[in-house]
VEXVEXFI-265236 format. One record per residue: residue number from 0; residue in one letter; x, y, z of N, C-alpha, C in turn. Coordinates in pm, whole numbers, plus 50000, padded with zeros to 5 digits. Example, Ala and Ser with C-alpha at 12.3 -4.5 7.8 and 13.67 -1.06 7.14 Angstrom:
BEGIN
<0, "A", <51319, 49431, 50780>, <51230, 49550, 50780>, <51320, 49670, 50780>>
<1, "S", <51285, 49775, 50708>, <51367, 49894, 50714>, <51290, 50003, 50787>>
***
This chain:
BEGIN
<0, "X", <62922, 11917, 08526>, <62789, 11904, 08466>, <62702, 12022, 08506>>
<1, "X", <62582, 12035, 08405>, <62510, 12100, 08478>, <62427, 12096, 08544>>
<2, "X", <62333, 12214, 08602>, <62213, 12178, 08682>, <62169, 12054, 08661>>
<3, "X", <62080, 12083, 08502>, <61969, 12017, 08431>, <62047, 11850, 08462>>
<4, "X", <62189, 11832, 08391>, <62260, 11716, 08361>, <62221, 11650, 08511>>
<5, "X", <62270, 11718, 08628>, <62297, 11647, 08716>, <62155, 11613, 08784>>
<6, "X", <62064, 11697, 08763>, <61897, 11634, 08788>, <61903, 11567, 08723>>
<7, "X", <61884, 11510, 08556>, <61836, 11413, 08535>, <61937, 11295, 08575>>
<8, "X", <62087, 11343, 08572>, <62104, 11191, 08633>, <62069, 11144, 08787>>
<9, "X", <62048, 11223, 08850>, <61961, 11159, 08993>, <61825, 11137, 08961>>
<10, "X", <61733, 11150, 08883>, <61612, 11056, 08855>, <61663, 10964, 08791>>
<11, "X", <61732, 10929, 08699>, <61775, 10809, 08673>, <61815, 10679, 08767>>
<12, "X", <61934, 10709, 08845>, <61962, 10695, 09007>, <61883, 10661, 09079>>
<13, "X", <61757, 10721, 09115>, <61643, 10711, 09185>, <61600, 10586, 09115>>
<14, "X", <61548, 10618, 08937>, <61448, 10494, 08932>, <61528, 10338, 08913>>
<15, "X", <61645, 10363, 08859>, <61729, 10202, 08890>, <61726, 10136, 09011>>
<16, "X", <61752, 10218, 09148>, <61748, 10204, 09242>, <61626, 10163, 09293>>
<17, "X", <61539, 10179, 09253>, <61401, 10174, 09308>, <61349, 10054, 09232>>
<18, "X", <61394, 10024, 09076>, <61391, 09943, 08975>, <61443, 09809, 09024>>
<19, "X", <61523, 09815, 09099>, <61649, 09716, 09157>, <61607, 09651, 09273>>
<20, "X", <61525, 09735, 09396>, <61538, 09720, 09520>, <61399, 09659, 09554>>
<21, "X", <61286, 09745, 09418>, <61182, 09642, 09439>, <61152, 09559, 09519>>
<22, "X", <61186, 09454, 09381>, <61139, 09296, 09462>, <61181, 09280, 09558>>
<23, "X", <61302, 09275, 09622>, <61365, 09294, 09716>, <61289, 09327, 09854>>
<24, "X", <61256, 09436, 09864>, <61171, 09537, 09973>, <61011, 09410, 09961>>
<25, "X", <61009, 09398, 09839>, <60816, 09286, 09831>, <60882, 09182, 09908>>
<26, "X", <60996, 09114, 09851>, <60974, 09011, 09915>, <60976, 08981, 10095>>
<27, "X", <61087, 09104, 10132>, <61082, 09176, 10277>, <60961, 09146, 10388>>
<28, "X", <60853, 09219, 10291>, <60749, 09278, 10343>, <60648, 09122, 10354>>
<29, "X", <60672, 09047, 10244>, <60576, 08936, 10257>, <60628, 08853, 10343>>
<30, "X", <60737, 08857, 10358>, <60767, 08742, 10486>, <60759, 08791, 10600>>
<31, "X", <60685, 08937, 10677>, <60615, 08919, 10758>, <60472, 08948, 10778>>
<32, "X", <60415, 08889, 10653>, <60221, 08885, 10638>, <60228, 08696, 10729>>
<33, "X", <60097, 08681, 10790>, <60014, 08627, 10822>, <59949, 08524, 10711>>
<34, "X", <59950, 08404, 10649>, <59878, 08370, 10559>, <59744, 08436, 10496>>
<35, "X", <59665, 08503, 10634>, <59554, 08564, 10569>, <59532, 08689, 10459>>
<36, "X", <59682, 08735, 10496>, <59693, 08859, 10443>, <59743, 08859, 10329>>
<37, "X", <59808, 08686, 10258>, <59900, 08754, 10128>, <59769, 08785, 10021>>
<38, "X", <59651, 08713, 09996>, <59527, 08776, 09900>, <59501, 08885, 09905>>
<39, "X", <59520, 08961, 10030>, <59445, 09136, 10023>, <59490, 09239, 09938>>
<40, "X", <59588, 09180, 09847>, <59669, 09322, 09788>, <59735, 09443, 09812>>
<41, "X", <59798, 09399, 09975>, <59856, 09524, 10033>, <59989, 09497, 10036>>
<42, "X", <60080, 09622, 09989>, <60222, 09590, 09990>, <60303, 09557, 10113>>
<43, "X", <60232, 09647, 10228>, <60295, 09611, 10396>, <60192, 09548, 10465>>
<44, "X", <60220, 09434, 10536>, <60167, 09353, 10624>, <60061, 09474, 10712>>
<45, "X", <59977, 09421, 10721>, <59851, 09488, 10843>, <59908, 09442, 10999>>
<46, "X", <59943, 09332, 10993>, <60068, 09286, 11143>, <60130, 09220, 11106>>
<47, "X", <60243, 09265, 11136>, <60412, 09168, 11139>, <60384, 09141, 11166>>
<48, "X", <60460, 08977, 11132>, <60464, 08903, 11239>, <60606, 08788, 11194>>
<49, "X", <60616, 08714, 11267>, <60784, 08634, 11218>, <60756, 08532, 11239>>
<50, "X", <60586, 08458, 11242>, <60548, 08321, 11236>, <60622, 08256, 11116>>
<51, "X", <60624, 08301, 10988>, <60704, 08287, 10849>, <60871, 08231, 10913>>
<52, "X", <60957, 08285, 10999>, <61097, 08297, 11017>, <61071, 08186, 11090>>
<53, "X", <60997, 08190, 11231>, <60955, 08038, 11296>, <60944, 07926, 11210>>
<54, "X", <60846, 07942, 11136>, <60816, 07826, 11079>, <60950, 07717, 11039>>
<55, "X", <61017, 07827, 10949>, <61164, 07756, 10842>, <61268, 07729, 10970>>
<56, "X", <61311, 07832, 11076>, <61436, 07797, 11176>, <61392, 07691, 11288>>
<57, "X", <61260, 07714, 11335>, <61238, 07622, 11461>, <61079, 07564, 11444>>
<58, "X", <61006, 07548, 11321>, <60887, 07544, 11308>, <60881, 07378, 11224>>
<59, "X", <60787, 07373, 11104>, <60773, 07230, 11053>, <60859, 07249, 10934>>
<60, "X", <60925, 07327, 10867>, <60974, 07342, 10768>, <61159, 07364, 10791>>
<61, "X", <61178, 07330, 10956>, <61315, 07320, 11011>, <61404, 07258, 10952>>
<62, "X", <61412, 07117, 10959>, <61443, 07015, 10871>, <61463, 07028, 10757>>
<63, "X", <61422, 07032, 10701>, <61415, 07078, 10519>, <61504, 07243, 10486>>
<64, "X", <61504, 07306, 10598>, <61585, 07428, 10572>, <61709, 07445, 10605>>
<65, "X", <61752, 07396, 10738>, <61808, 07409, 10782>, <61936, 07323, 10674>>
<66, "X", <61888, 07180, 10685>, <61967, 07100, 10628>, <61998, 07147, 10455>>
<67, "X", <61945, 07173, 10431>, <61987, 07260, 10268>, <62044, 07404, 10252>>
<68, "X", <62026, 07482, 10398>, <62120, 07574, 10416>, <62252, 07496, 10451>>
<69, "X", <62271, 07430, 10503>, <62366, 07370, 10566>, <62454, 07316, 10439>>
<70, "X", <62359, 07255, 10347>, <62451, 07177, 10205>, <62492, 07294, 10111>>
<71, "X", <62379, 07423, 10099>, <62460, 07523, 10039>, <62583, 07594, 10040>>
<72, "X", <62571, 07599, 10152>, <62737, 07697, 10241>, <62822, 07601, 10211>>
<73, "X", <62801, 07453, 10244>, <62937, 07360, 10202>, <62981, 07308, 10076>>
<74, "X", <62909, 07319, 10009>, <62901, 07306, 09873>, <62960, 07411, 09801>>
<75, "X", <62908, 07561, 09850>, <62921, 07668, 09750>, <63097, 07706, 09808>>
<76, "X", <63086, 07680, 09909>, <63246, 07667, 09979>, <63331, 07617, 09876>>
<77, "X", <63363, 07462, 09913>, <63444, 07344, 09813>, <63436, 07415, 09681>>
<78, "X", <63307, 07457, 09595>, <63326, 07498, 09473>, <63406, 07623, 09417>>
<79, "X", <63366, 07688, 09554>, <63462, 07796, 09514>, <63614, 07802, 09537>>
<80, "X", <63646, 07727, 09628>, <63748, 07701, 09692>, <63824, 07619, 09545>>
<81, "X", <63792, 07533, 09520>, <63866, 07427, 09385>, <63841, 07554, 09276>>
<82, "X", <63752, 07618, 09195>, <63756, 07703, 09094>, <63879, 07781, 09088>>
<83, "X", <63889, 07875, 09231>, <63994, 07990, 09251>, <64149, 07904, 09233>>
<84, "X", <64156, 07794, 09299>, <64299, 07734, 09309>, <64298, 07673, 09118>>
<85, "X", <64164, 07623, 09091>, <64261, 07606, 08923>, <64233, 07681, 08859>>
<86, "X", <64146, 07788, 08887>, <64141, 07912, 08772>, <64280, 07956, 08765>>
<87, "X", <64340, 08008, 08905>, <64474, 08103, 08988>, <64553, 08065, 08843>>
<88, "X", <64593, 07895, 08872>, <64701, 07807, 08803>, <64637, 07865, 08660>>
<89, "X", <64545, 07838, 08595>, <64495, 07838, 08437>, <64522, 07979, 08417>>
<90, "X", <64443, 08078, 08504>, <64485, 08228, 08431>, <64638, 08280, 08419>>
<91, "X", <64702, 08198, 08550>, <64889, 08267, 08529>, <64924, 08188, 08369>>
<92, "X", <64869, 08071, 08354>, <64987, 08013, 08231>, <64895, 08104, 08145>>
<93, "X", <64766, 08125, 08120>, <64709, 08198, 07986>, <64769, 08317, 08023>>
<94, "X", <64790, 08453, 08130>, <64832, 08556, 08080>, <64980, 08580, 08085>>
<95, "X", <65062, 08463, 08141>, <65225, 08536, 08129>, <65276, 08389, 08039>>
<96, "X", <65239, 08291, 07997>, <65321, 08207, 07919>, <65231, 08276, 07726>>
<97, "X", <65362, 08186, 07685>, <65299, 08164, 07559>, <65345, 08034, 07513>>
<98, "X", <65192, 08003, 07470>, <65215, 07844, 07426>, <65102, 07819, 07300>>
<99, "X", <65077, 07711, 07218>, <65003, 07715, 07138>, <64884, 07726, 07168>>
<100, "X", <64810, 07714, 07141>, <64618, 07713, 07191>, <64582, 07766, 07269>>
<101, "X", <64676, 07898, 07310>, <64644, 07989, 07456>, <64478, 08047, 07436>>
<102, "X", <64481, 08125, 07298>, <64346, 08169, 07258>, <64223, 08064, 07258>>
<103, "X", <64227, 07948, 07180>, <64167, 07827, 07187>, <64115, 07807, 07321>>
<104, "X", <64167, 07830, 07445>, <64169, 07784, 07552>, <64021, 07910, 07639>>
<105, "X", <64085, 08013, 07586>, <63989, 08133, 07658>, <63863, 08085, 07574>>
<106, "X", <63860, 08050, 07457>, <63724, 08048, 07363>, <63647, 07901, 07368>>
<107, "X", <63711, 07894, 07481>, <63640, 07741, 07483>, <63591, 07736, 07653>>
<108, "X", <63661, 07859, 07724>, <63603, 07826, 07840>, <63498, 07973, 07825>>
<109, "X", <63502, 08053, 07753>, <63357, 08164, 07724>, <63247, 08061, 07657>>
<110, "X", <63312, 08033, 07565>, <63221, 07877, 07506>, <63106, 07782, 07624>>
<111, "X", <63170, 07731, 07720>, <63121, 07693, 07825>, <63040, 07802, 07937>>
<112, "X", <63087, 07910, 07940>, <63025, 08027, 08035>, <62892, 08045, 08002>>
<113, "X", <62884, 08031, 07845>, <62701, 08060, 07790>, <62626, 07971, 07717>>
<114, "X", <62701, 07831, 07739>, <62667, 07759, 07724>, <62515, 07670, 07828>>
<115, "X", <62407, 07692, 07781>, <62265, 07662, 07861>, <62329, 07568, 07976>>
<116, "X", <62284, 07533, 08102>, <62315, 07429, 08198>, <62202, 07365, 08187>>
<117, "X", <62111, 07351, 08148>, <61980, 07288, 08124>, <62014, 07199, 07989>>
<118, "X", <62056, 07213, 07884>, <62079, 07147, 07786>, <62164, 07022, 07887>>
<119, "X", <62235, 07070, 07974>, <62293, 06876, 07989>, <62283, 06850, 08127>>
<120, "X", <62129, 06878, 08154>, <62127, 06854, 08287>, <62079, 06633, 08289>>
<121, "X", <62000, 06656, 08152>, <61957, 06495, 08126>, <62071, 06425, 08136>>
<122, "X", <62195, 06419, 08033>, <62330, 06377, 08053>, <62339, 06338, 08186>>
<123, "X", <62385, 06415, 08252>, <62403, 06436, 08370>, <62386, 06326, 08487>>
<124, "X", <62221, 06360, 08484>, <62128, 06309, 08557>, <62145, 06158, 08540>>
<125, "X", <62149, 06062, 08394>, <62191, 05967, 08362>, <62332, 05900, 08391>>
<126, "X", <62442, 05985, 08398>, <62546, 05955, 08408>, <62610, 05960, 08541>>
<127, "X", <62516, 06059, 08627>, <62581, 06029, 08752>, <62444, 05924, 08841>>
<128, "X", <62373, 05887, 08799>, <62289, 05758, 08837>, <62357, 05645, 08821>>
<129, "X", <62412, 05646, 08767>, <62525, 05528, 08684>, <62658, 05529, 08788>>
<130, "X", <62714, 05588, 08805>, <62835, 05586, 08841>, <62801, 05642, 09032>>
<131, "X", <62705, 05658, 09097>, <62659, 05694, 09219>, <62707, 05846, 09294>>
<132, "X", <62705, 05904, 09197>, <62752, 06051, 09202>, <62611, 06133, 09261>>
<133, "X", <62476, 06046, 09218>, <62369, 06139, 09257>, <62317, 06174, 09363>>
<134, "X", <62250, 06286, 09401>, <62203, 06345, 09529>, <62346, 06329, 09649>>
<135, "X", <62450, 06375, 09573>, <62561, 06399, 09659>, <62645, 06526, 09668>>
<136, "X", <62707, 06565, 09751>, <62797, 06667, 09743>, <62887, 06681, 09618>>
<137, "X", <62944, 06625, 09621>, <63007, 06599, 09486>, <62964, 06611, 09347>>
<138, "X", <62854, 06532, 09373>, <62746, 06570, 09225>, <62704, 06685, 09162>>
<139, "X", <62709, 06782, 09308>, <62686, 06923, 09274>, <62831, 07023, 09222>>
<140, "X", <62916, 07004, 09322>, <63026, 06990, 09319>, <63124, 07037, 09167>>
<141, "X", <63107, 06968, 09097>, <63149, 06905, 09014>, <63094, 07004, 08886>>
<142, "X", <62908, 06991, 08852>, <62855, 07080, 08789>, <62866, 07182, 08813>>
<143, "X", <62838, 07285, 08933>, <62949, 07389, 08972>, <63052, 07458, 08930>>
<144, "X", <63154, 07377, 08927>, <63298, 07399, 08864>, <63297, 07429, 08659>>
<145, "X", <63187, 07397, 08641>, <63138, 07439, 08489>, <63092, 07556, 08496>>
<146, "X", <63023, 07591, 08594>, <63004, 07744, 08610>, <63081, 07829, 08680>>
<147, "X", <63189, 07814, 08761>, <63266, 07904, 08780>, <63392, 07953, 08769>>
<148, "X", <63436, 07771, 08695>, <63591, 07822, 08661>, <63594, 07872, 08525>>
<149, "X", <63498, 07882, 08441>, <63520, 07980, 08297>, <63525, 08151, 08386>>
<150, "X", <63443, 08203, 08459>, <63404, 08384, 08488>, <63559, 08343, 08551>>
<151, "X", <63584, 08245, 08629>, <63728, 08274, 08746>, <63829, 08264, 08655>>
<152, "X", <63867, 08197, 08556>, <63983, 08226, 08439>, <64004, 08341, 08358>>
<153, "X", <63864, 08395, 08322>, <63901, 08529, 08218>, <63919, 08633, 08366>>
<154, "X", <63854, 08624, 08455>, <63875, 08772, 08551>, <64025, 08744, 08590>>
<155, "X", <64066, 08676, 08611>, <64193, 08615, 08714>, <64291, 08659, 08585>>
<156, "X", <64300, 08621, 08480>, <64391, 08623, 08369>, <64404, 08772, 08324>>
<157, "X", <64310, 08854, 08327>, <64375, 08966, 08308>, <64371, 09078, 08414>>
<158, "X", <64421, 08969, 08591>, <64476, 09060, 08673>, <64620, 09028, 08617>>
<159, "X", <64662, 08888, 08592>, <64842, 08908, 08543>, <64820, 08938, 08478>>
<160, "X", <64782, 08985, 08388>, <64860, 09037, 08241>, <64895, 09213, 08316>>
<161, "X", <64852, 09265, 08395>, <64846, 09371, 08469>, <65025, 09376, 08523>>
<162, "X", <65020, 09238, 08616>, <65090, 09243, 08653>, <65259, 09243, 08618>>
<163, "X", <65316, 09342, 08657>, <65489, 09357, 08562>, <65561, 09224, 08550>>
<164, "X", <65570, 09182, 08442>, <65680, 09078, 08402>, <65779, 09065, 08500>>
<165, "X", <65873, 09178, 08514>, <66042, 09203, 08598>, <66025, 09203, 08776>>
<166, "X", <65907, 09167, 08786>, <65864, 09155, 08899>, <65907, 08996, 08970>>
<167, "X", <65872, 08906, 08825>, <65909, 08748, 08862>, <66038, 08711, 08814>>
<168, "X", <66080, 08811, 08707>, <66229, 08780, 08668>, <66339, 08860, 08750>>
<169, "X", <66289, 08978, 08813>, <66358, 08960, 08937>, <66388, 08878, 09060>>
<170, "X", <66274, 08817, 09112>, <66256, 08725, 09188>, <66342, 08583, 09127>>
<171, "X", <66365, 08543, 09039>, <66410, 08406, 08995>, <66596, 08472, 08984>>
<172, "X", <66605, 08590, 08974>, <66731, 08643, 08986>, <66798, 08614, 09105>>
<173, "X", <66724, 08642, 09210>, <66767, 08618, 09363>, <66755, 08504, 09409>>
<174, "X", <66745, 08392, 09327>, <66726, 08234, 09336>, <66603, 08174, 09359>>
<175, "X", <66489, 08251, 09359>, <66348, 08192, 09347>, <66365, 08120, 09223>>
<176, "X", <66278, 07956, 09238>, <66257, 07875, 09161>, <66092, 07973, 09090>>
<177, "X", <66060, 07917, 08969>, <65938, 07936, 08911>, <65787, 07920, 08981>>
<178, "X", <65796, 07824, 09062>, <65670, 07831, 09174>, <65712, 07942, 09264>>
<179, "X", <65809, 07947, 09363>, <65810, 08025, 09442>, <65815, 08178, 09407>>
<180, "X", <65856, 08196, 09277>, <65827, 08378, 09234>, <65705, 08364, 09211>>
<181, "X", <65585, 08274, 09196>, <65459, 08270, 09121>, <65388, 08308, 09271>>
<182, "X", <65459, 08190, 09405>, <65387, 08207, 09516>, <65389, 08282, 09568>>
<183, "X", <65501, 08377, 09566>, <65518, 08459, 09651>, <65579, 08622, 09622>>
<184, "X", <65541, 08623, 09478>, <65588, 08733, 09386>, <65477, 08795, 09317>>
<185, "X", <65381, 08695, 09239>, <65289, 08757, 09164>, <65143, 08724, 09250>>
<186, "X", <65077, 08610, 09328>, <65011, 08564, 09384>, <64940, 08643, 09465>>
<187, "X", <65034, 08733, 09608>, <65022, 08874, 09656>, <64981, 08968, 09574>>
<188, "X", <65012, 08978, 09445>, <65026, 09117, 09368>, <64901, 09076, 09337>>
<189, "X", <64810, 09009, 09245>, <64687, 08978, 09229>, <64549, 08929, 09330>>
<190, "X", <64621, 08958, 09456>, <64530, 08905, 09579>, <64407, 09009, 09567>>
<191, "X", <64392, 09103, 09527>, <64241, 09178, 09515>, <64143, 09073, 09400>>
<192, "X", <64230, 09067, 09310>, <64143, 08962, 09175>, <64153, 08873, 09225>>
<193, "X", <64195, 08801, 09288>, <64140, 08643, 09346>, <64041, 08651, 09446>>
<194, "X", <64059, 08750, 09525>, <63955, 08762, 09646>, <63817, 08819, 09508>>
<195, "X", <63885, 08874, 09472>, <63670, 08950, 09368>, <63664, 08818, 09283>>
<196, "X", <63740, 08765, 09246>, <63671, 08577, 09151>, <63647, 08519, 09278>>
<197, "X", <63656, 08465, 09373>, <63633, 08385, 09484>, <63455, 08452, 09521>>
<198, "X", <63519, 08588, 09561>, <63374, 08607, 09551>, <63211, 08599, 09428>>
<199, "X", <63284, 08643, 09330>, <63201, 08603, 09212>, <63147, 08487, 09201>>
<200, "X", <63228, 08347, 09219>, <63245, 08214, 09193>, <63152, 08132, 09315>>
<201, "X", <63182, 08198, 09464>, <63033, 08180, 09558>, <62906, 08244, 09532>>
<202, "X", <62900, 08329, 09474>, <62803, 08401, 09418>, <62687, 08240, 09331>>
<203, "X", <62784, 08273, 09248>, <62760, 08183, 09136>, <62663, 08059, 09198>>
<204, "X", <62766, 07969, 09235>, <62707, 07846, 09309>, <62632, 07864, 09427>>
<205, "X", <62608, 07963, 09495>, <62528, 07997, 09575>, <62382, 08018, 09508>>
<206, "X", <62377, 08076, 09444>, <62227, 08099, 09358>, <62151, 07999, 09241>>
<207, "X", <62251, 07903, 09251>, <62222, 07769, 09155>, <62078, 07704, 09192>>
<208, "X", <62027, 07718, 09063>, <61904, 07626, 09109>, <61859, 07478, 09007>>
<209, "X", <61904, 07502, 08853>, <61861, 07438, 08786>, <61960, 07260, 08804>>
<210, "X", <62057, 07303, 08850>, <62172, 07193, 08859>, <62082, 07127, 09033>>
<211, "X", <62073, 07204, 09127>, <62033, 07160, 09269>, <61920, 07108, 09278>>
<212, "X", <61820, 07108, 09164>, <61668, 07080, 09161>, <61686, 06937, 09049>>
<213, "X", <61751, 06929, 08978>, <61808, 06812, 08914>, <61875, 06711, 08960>>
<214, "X", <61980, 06755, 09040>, <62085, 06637, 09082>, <62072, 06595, 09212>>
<215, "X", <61949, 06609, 09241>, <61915, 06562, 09414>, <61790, 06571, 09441>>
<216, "X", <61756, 06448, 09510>, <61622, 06416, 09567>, <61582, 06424, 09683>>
<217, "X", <61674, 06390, 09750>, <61654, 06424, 09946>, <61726, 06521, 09991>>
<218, "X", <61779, 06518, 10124>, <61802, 06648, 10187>, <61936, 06649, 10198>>
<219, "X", <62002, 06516, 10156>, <62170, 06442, 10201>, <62246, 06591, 10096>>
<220, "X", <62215, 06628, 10002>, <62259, 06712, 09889>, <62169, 06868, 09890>>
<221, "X", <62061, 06894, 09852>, <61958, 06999, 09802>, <62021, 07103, 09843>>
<222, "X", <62045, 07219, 09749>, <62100, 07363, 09827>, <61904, 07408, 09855>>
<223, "X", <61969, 07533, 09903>, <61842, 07602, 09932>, <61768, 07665, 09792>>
<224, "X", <61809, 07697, 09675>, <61755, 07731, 09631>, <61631, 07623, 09570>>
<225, "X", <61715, 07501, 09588>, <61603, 07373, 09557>, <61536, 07395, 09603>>
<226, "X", <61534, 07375, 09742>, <61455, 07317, 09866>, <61363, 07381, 09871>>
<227, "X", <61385, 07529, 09829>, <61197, 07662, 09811>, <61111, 07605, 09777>>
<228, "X", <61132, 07492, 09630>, <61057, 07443, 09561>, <60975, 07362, 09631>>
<229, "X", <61003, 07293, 09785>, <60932, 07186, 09795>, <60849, 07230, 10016>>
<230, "X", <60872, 07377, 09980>, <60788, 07389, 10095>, <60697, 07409, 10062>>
<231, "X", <60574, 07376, 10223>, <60451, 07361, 10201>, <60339, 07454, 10323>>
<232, "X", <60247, 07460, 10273>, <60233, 07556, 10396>, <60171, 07445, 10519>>
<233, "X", <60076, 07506, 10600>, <60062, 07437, 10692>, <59963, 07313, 10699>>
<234, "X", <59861, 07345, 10602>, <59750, 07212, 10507>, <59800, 07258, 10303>>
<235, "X", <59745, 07135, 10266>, <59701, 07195, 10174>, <59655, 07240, 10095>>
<236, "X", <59563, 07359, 10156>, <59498, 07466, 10097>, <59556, 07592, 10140>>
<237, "X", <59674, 07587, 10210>, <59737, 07710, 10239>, <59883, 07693, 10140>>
<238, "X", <59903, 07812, 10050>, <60041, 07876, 10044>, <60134, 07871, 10082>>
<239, "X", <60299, 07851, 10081>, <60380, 07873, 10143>, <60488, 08020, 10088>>
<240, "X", <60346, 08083, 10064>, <60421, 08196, 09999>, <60514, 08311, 10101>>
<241, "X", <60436, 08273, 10234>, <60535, 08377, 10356>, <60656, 08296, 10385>>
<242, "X", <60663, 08146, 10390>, <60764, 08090, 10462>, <60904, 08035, 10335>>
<243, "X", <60863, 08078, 10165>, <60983, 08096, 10087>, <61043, 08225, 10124>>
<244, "X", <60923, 08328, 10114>, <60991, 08506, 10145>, <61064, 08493, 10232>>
<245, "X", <61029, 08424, 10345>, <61119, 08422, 10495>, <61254, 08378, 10458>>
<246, "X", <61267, 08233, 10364>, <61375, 08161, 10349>, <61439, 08243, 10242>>
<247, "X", <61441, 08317, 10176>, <61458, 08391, 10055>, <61555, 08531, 10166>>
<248, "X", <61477, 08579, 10234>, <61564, 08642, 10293>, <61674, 08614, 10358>>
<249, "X", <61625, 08513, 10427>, <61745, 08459, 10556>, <61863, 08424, 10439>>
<250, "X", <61886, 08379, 10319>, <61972, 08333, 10207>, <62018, 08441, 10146>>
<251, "X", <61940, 08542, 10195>, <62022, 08654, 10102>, <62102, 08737, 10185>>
<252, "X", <62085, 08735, 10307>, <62142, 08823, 10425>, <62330, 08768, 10407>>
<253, "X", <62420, 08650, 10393>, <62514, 08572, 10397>, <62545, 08726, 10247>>
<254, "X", <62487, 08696, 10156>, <62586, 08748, 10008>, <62545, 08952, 10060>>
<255, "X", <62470, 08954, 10106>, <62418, 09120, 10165>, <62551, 09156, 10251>>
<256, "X", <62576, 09064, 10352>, <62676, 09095, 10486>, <62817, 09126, 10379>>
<257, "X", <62872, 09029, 10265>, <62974, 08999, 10220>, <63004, 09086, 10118>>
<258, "X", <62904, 09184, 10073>, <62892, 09236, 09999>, <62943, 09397, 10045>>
<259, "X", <62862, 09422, 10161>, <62870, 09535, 10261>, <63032, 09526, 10330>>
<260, "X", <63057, 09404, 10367>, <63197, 09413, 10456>, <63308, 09440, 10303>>
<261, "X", <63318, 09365, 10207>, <63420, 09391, 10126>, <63374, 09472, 09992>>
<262, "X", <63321, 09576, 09960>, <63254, 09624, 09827>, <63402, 09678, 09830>>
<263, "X", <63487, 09737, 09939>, <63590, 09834, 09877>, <63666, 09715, 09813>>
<264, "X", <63700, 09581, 09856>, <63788, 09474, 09771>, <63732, 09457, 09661>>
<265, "X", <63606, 09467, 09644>, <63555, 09409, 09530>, <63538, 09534, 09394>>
<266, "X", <63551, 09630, 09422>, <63560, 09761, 09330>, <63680, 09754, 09290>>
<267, "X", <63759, 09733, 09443>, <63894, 09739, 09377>, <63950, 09680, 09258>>
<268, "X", <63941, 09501, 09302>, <63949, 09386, 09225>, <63887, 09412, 09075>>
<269, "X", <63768, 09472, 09050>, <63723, 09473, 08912>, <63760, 09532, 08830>>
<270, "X", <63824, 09694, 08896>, <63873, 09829, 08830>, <64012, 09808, 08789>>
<271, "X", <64097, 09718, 08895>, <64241, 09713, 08889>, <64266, 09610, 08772>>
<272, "X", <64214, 09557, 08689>, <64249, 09430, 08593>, <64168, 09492, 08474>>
<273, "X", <64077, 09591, 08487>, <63974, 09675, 08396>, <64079, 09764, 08251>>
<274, "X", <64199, 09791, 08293>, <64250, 09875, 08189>, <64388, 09787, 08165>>
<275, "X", <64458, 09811, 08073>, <64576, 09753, 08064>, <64681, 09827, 08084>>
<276, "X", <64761, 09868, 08189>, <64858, 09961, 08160>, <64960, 09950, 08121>>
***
């Protein structure tokens, strides 16, 4: 490239980056203002302070955080954990079998991928009142698995199709049965795309809010993204606008760490299933 090319693509660079990191850096900065300070209109606190971080870990808003951090991580766990094991199974038969309705099958779980979660949250809400599914692990659980085993089937499905055919028909040559060339032939060979859907798929259910603010009323269930909704500040005529920023961060630091320790798996995973060779 040239000069000119390669300046303007670093202002570009610059302003995405800056476009991106924003809110991010605001919300930073407000979770360590002082209640008095979020009206003044200043982007950095006049004094830190980590009364905001107190408040949510060891303060009046403990309880309520702690315990909905606590249901998120286990929740977004199980969900991801069940997605990856039946996506794994759904994407091997869609990219190395052929059977009737293979296509049918992908267009019905993209079908579901953009399909609103708000359109059947009423359903829902009715049907698991009924049957005692509500404000439970499970309840979430369950809706979850609508959102992550459609992204975990199409990513997962065309790491096999990647993967060489003569790879498993060698393996069944040397007396591997059909599971065991799957377990231990192609399974390995796609371990970057299962680790980047696993991650995608916590992603996912980690940031859920419209399903977690619906299907639960107390604390036995609520992920955190609910639970923002229902802090309070210290009367009320005060804000709890420092002690969401606080909780907003502390929730984002878990997908920040996971992001930073594996980006080389996760580049990998996206690029390696990206072309067909």
């Amino acid at each position: 490239m040239t000069g000119r090319q390669r300046f303007w693509w670093a202002v570009i660079s610059v302003f995405v980056l800056v476009w991106a990191l924003f809110p991010v850096v605001s919300i930073f900065a407000t979770s360590f203002k002082l209640p008095s300070q979020l009206n003044l209109g200043l982007f950095w606190p006049k004094t830190w302070s980590t009364s905001n971080y107190e408040q949510i870990l060891v303060g009046d808003a403990q309880t309520l955080f702690l315990s909905s951090l606590r249901n998120s991580i286990g929740i977004s766990l199980i969900a991801t954990a069940i997605a990856v094991v039946l996506a794994t199974l759904a994407a091997y038969a869609i990219g190395r079998l052929e059977f009737p309705g293979k296509r049918l099958i992908l267009t019905a779980a993209l079908g579901v991928s953009i399909f609103p979660a708000i359109s059947i949250v009423t359903p829902l809400f009715n049907l698991w009142r009924n049957i005692g599914l509500y404000d439970t692990w499970l309840g979430l659980i369950i809706p979850y698995l609508s959102l992550t085993l459609p992204i975990s089937i199409w990513t997962l499905a065309a790491f096999f199709r990647q993967i060489p055919w003569e790879l498993e028909q060698a393996a069944q040559v040397d007396g591997a049965t059909s599971w065991q060339a799957f377990r231990k032939a192609i399974v390995p060979l796609a371990a970057p795309g299962v680790f980047t859907t696993a991650l995608i798929a916590f992603f996912i259910a980690w940031n859920d809010f419209v399903y977690g603010i619906s299907l639960t009323s107390t604390d036995r269930a609520r992920p955190v993204p609910a639970a923002l909704a229902f802090f309070t500040g210290a009367s009320q005529f005060e804000e709890p606008t420092g002690a969401i920023s606080a909780a907003a961060v502390v929730v984002t630091i878990p997908v920040v760490i996971l992001v930073l320790l594996f980006q080389r798996q996760i580049v990998a995973g996206l690029t390696q299933g990206a072309v067909k060779g």
